[in-house]
PyMOL Python script that loads the backbone (N, CA, C, O; Angstrom):
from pymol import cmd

cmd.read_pdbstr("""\
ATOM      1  N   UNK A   1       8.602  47.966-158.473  1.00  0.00           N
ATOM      2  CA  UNK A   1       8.250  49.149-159.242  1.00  0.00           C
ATOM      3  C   UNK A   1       6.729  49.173-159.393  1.00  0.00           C
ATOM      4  O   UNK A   1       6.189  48.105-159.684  1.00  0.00           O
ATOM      5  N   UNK A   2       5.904  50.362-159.215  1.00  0.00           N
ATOM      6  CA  UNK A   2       4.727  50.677-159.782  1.00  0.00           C
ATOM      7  C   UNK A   2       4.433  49.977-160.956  1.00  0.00           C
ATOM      8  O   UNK A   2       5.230  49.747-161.866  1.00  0.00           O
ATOM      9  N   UNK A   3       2.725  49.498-160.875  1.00  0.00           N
ATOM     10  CA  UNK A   3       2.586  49.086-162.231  1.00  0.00           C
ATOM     11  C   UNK A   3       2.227  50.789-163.557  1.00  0.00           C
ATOM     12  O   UNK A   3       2.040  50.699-164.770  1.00  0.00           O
ATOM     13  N   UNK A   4       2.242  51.579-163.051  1.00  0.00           N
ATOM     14  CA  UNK A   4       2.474  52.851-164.068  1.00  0.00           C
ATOM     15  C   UNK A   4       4.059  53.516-164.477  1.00  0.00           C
ATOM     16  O   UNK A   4       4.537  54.212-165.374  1.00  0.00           O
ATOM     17  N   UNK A   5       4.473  52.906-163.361  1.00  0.00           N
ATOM     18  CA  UNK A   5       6.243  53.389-163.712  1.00  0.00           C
ATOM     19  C   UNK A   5       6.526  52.228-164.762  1.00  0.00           C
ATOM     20  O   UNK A   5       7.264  52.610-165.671  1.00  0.00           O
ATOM     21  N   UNK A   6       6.145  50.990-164.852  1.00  0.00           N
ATOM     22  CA  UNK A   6       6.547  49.706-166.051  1.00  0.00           C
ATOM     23  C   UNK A   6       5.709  50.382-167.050  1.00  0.00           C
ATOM     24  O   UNK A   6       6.451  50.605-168.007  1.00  0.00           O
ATOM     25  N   UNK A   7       4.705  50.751-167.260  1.00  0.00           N
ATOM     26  CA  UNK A   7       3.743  51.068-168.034  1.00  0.00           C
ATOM     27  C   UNK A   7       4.784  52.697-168.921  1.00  0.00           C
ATOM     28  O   UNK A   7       4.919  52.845-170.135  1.00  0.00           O
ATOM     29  N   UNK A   8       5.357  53.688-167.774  1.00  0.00           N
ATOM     30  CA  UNK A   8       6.060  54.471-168.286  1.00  0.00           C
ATOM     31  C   UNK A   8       7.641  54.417-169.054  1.00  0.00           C
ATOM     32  O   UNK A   8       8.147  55.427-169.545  1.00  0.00           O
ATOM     33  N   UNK A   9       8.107  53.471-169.058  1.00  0.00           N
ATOM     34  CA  UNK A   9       9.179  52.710-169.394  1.00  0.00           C
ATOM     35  C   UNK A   9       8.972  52.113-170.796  1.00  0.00           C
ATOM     36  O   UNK A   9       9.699  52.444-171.733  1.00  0.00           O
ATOM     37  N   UNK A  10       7.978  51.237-170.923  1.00  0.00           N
ATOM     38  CA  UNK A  10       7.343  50.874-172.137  1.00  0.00           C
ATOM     39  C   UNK A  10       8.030  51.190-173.455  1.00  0.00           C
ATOM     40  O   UNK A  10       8.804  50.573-174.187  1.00  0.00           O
ATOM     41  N   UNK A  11       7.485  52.322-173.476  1.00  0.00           N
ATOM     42  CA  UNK A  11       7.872  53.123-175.087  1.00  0.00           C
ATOM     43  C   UNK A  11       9.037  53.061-175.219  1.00  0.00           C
ATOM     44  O   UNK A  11       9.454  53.124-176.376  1.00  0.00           O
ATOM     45  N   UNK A  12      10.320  52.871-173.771  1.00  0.00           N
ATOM     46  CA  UNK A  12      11.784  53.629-174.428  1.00  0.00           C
ATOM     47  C   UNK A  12      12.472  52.217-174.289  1.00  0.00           C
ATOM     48  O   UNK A  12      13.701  52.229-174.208  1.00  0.00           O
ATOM     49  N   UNK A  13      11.762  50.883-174.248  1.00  0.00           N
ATOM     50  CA  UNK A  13      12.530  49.525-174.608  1.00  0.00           C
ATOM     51  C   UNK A  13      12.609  48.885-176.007  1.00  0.00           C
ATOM     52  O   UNK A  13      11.734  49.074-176.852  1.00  0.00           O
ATOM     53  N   UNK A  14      13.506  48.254-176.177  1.00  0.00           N
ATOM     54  CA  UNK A  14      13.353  47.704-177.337  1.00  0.00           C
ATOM     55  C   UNK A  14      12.305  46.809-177.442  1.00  0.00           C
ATOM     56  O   UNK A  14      11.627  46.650-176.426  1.00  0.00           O
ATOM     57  N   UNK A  15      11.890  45.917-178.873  1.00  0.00           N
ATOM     58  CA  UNK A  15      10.754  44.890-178.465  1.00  0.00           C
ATOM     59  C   UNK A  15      11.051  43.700-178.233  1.00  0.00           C
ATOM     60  O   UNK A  15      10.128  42.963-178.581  1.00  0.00           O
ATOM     61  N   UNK A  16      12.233  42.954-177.644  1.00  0.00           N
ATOM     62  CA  UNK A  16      12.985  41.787-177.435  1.00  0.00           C
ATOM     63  C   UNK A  16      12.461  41.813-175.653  1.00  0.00           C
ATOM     64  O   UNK A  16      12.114  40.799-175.047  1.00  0.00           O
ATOM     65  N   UNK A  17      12.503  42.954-175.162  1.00  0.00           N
ATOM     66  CA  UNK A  17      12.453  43.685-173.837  1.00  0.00           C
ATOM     67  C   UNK A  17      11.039  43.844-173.489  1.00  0.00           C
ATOM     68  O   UNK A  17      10.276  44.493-174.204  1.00  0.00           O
ATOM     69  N   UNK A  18      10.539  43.061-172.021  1.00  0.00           N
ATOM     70  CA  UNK A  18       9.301  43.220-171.234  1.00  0.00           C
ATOM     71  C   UNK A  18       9.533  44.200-170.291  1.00  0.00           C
ATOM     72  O   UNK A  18      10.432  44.013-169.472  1.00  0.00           O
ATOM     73  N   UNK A  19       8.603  45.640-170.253  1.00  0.00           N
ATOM     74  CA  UNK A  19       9.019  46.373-168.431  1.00  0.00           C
ATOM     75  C   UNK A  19       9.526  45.404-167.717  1.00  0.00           C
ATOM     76  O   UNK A  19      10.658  45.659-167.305  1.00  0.00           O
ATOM     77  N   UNK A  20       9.004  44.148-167.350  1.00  0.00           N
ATOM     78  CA  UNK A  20       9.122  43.540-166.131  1.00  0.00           C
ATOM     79  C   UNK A  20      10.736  42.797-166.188  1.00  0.00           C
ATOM     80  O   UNK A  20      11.253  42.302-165.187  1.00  0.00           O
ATOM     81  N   UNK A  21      11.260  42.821-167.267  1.00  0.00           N
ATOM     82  CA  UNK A  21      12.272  42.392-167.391  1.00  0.00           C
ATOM     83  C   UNK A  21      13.301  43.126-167.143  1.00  0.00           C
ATOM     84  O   UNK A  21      14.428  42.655-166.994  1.00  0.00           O
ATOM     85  N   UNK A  22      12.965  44.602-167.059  1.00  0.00           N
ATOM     86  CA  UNK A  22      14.664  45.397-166.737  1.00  0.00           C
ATOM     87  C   UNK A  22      14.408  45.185-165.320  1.00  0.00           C
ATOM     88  O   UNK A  22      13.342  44.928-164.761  1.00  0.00           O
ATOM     89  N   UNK A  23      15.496  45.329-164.870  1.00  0.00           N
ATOM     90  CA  UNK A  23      15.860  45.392-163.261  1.00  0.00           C
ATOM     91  C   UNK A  23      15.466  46.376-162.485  1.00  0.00           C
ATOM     92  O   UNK A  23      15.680  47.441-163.062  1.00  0.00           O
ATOM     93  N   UNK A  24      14.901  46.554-161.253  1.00  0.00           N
ATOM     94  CA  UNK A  24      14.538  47.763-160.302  1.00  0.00           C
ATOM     95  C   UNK A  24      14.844  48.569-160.729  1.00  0.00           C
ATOM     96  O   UNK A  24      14.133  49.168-161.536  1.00  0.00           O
ATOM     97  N   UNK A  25      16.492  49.117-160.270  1.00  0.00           N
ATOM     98  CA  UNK A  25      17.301  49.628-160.350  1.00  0.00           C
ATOM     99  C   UNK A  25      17.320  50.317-161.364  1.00  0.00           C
ATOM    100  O   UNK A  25      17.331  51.511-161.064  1.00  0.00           O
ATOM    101  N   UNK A  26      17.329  50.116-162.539  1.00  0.00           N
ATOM    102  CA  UNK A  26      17.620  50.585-164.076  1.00  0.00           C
ATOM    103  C   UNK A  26      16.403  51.445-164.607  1.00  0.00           C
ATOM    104  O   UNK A  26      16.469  52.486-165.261  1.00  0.00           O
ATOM    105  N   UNK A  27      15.494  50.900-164.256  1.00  0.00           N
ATOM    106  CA  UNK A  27      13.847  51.264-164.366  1.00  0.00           C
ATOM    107  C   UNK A  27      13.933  52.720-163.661  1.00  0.00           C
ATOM    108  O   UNK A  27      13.653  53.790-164.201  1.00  0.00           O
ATOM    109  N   UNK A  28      14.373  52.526-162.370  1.00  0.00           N
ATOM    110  CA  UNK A  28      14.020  53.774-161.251  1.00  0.00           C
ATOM    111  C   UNK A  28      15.441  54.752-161.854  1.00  0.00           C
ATOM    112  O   UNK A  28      15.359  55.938-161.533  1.00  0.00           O
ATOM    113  N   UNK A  29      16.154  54.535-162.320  1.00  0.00           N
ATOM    114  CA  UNK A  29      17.160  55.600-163.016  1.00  0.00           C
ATOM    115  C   UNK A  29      16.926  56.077-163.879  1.00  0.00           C
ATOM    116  O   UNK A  29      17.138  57.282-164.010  1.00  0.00           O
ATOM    117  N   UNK A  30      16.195  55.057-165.175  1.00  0.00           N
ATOM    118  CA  UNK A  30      15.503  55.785-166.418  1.00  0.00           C
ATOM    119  C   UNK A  30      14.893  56.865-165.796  1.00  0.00           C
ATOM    120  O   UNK A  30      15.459  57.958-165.793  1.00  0.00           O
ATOM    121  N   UNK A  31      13.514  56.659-165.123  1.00  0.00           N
ATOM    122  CA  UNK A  31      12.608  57.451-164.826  1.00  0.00           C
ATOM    123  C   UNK A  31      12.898  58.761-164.008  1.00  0.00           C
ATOM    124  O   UNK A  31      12.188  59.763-164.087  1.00  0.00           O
ATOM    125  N   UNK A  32      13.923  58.662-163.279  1.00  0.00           N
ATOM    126  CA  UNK A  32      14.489  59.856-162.528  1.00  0.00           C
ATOM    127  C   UNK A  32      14.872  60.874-163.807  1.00  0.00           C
ATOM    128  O   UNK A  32      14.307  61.949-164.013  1.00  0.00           O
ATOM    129  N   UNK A  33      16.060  60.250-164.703  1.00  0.00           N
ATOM    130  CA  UNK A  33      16.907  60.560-165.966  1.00  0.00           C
ATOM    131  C   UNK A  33      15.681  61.452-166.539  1.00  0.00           C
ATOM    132  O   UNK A  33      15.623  62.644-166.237  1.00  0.00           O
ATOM    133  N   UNK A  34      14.867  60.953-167.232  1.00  0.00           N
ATOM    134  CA  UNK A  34      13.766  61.606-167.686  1.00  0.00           C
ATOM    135  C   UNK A  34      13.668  62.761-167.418  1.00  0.00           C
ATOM    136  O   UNK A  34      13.600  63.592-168.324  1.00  0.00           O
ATOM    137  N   UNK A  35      13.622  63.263-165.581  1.00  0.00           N
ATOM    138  CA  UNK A  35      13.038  64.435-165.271  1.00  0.00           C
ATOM    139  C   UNK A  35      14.002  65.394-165.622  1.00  0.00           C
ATOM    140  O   UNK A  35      13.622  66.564-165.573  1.00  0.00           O
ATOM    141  N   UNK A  36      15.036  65.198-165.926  1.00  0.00           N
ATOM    142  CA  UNK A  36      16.454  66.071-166.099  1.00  0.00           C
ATOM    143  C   UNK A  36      16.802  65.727-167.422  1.00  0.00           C
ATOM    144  O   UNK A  36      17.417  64.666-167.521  1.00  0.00           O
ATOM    145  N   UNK A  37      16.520  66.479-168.696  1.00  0.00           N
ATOM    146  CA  UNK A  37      16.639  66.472-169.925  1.00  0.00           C
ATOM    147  C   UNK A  37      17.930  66.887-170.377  1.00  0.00           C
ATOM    148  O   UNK A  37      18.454  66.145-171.207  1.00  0.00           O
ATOM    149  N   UNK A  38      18.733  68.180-169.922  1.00  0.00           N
ATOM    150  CA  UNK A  38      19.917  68.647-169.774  1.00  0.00           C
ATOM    151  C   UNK A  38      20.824  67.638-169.537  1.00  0.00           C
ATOM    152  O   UNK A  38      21.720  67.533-170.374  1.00  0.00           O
ATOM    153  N   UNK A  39      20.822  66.901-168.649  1.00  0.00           N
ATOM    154  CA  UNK A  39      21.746  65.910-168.135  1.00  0.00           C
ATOM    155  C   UNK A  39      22.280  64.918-169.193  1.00  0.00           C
ATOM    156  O   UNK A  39      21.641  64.626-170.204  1.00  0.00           O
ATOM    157  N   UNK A  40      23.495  64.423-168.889  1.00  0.00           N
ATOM    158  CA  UNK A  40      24.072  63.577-170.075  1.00  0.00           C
ATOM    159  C   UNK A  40      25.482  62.913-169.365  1.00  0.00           C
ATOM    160  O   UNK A  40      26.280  63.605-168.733  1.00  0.00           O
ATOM    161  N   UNK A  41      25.637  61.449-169.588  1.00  0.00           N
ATOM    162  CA  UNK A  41      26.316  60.930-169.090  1.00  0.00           C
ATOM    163  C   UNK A  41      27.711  61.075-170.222  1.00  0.00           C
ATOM    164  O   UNK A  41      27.286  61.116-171.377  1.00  0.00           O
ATOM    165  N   UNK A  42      28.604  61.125-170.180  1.00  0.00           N
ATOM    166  CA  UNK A  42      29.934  61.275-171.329  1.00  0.00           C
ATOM    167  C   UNK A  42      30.827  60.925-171.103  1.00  0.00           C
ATOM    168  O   UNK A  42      31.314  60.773-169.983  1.00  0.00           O
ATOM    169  N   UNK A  43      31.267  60.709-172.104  1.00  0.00           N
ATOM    170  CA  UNK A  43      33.161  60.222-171.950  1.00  0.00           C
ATOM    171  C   UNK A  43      33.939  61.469-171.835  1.00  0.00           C
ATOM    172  O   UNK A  43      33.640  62.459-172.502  1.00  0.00           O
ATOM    173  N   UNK A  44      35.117  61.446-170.853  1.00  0.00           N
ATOM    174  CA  UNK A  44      35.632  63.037-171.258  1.00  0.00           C
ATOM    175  C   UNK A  44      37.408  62.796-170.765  1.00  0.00           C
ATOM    176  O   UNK A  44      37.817  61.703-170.375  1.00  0.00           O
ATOM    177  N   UNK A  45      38.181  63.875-170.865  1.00  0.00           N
ATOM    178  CA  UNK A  45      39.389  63.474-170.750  1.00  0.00           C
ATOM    179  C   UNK A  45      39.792  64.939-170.133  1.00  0.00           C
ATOM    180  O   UNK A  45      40.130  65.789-170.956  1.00  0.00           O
ATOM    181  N   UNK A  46      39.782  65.269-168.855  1.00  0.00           N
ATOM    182  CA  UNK A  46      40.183  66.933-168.530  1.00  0.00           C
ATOM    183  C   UNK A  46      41.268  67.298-168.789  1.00  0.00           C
ATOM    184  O   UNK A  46      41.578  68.489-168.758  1.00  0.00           O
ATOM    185  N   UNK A  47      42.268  66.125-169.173  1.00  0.00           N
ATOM    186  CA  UNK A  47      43.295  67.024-169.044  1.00  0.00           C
ATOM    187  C   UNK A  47      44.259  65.598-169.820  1.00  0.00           C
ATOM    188  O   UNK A  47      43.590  64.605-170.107  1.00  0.00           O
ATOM    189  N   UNK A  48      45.821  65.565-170.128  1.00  0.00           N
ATOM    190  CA  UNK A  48      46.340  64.640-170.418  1.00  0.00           C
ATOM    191  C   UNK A  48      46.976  63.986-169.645  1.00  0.00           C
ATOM    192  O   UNK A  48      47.548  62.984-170.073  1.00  0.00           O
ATOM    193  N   UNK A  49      47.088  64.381-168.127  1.00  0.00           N
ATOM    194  CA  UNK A  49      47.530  63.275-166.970  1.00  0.00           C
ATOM    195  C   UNK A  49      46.165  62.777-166.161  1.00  0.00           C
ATOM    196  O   UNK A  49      45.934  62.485-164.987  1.00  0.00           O
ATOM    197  N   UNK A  50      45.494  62.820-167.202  1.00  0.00           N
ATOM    198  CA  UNK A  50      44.251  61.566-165.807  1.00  0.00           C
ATOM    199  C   UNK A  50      43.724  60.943-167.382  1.00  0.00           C
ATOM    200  O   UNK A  50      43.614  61.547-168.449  1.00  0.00           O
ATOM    201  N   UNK A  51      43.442  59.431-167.031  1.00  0.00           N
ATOM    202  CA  UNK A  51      42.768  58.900-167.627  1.00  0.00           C
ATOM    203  C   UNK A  51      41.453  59.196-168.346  1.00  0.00           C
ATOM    204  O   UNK A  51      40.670  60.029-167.889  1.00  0.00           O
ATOM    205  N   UNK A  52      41.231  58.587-169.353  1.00  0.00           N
ATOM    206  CA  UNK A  52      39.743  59.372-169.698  1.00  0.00           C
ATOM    207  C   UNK A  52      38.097  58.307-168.924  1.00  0.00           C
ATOM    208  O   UNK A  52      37.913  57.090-168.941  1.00  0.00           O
ATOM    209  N   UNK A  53      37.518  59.037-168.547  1.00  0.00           N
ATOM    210  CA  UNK A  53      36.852  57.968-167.863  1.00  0.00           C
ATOM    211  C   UNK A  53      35.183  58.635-168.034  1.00  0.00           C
ATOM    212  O   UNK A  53      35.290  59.461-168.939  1.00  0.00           O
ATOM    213  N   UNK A  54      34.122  58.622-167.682  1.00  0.00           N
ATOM    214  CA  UNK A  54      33.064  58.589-167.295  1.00  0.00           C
ATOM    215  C   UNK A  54      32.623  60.006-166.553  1.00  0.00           C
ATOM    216  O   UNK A  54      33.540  60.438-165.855  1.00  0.00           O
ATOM    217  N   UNK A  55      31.534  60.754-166.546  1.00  0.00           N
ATOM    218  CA  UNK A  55      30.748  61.705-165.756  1.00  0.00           C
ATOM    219  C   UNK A  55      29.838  62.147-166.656  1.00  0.00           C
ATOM    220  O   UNK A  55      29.724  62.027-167.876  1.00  0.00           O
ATOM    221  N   UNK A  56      28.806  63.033-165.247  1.00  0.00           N
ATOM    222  CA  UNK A  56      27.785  63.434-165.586  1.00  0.00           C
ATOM    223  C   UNK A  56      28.076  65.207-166.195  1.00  0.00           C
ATOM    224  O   UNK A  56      28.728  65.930-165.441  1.00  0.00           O
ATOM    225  N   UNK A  57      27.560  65.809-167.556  1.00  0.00           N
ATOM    226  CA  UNK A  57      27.948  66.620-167.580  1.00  0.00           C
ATOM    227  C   UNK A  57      26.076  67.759-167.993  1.00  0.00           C
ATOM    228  O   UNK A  57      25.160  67.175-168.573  1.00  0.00           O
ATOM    229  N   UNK A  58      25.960  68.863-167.674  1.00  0.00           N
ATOM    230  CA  UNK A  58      25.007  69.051-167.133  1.00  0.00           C
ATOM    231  C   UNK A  58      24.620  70.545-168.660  1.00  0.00           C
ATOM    232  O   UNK A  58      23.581  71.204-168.630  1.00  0.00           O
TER     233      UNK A  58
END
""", "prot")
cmd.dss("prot")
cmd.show_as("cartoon", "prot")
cmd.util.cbc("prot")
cmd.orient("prot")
């Protein structure tokens, strides 16, 4: 990761938490996440024959 993408991360860790300590991965999702404010990950249940599970709802 960029040393300005750790630097942008910063503010939204707890203080137990170094940038350099979250993982690639997690870092480069925050920062994507960011650009899309609307977006929201949720629990949801469409209907009562499917399990309730996980998605992105917009």
């Amino acid at each position: 990761m960029h040393p300005d993408d750790l630097a942008a991360i910063a503010p939204a860790l707890p203080d137990y938490l170094k940038p350099a300590d979250v993982p690639l991965a997690v870092g480069l999702a925050w920062l994507l996440w960011r650009e899309l404010p609307g977006l929201r990950y949720v629990r949801f249940c469409p209907d009562e024959f499917t399990r309730p599970g996980w998605g992105f709802s917009g």
